[in-house]
C-alpha positions in Angstrom: 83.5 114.6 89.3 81.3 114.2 92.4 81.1 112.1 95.3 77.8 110.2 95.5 76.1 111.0 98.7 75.8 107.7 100.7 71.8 107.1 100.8 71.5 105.2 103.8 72.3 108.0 106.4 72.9 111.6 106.3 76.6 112.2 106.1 78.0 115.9 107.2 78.7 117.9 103.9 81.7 118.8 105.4 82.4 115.2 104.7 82.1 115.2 101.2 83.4 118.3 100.9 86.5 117.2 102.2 86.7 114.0 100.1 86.3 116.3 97.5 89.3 118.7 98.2 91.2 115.7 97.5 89.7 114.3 94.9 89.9 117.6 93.1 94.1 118.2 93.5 94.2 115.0 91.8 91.5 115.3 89.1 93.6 115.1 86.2 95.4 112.0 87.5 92.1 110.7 88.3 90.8 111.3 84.8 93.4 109.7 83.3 92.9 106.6 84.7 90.9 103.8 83.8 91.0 102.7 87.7 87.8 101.9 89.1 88.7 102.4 92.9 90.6 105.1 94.9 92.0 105.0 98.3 92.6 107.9 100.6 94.9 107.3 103.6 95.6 109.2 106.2 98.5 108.9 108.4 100.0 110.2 111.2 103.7 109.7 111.1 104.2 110.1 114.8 101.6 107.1 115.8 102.8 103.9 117.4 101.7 101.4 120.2 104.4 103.0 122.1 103.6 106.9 122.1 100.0 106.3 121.0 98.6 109.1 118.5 96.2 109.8 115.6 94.5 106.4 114.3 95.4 105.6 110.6 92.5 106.4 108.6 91.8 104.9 104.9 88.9 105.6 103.1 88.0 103.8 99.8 86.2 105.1 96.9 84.7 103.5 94.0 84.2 104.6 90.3 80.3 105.1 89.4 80.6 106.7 85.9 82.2 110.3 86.1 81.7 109.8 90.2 82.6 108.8 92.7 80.8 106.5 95.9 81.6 105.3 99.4 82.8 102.0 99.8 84.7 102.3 103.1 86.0 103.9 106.2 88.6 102.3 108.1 90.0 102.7 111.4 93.2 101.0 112.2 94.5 100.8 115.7 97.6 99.3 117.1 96.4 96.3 119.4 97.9 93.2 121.3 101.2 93.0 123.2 104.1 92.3 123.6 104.1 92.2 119.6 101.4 94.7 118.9 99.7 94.6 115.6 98.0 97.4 113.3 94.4 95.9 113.2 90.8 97.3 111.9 89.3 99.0 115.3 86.1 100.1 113.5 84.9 99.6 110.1 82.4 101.5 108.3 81.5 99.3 105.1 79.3 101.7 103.0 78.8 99.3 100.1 77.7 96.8 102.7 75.6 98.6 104.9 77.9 97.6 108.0 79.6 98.7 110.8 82.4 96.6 112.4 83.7 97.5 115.8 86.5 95.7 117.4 85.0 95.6 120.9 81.1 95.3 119.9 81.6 93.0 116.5 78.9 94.3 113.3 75.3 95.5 113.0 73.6 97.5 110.5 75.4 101.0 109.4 71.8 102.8 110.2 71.9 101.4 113.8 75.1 103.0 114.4 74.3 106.1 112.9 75.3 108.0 116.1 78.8 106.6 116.5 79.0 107.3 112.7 78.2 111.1 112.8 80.6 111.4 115.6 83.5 109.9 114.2 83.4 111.9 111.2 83.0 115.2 113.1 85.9 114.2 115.3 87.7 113.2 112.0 86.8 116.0 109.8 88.2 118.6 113.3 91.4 115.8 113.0 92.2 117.0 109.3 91.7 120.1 109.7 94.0 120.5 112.5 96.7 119.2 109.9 97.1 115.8 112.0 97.5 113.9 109.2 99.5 112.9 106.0 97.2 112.3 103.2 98.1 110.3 100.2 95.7 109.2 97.3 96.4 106.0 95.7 94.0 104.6 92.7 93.5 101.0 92.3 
């Protein structure tokens, strides 16, 4: 049980290595089940609009075969007031080819492969600094 390696753009192996970690406390589950889709979220509990914090992250996964491919990154970020609602702030649609950004709308995924690289170093330090709750859900 692999991760495909998104062909578009070079991804940090850190990144799939990660992904994999997860995958991999889970494999039996994973085998198990006839789901076709798996979603990773990441949380951290102490985030609100209030006191700010760590983004929600959720990262979906879908079955190819034995493996497993990209489908999507998503960002969520508390926005609006006085009623704030948890909204997409940036999107990374893998099985799309498309990048969503709350404040710059979409474009191609290779044209922002910079902000891409970024945000996964930044979110790859974020995990490992223990930041987050993680939780794997299939679908």
């Amino acid at each position: 049980m692999t991760i495909i390696p998104y062909p578009q753009l070079t991804l940090p192996a850190r990144f799939y290595q990660l992904l994999g970690s997860y995958l991999h406390q889970r494999a039996q589950d994973i085998k198990d089940s006839a789901s076709e889709m798996l979603t990773l979220h990441f949380r951290d509990p102490d985030y609100s609009a209030e006191d700010g914090g760590f983004h929600p992250v959720e990262i979906g996964l879908e079955r190819q075969g034995n493996d497993w491919q990209l489908s999507y990154l998503t960002d969520f970020a508390w926005s609006g007031g006085p009623f704030p609602e948890l909204e997409k702030d940036i999107d990374f649609c893998f099985s799309d080819n498309l990048l969503y950004h709350s404040f710059i709308g979409s474009c191609h995924l290779t044209q922002a492969n910079e902000l891409l690289q970024t945000y996964l170093e930044n979110f790859i330090g974020y995990v490992q600094s223990e930041v987050f709750e993680v939780e794997l859900k299939l679908h």
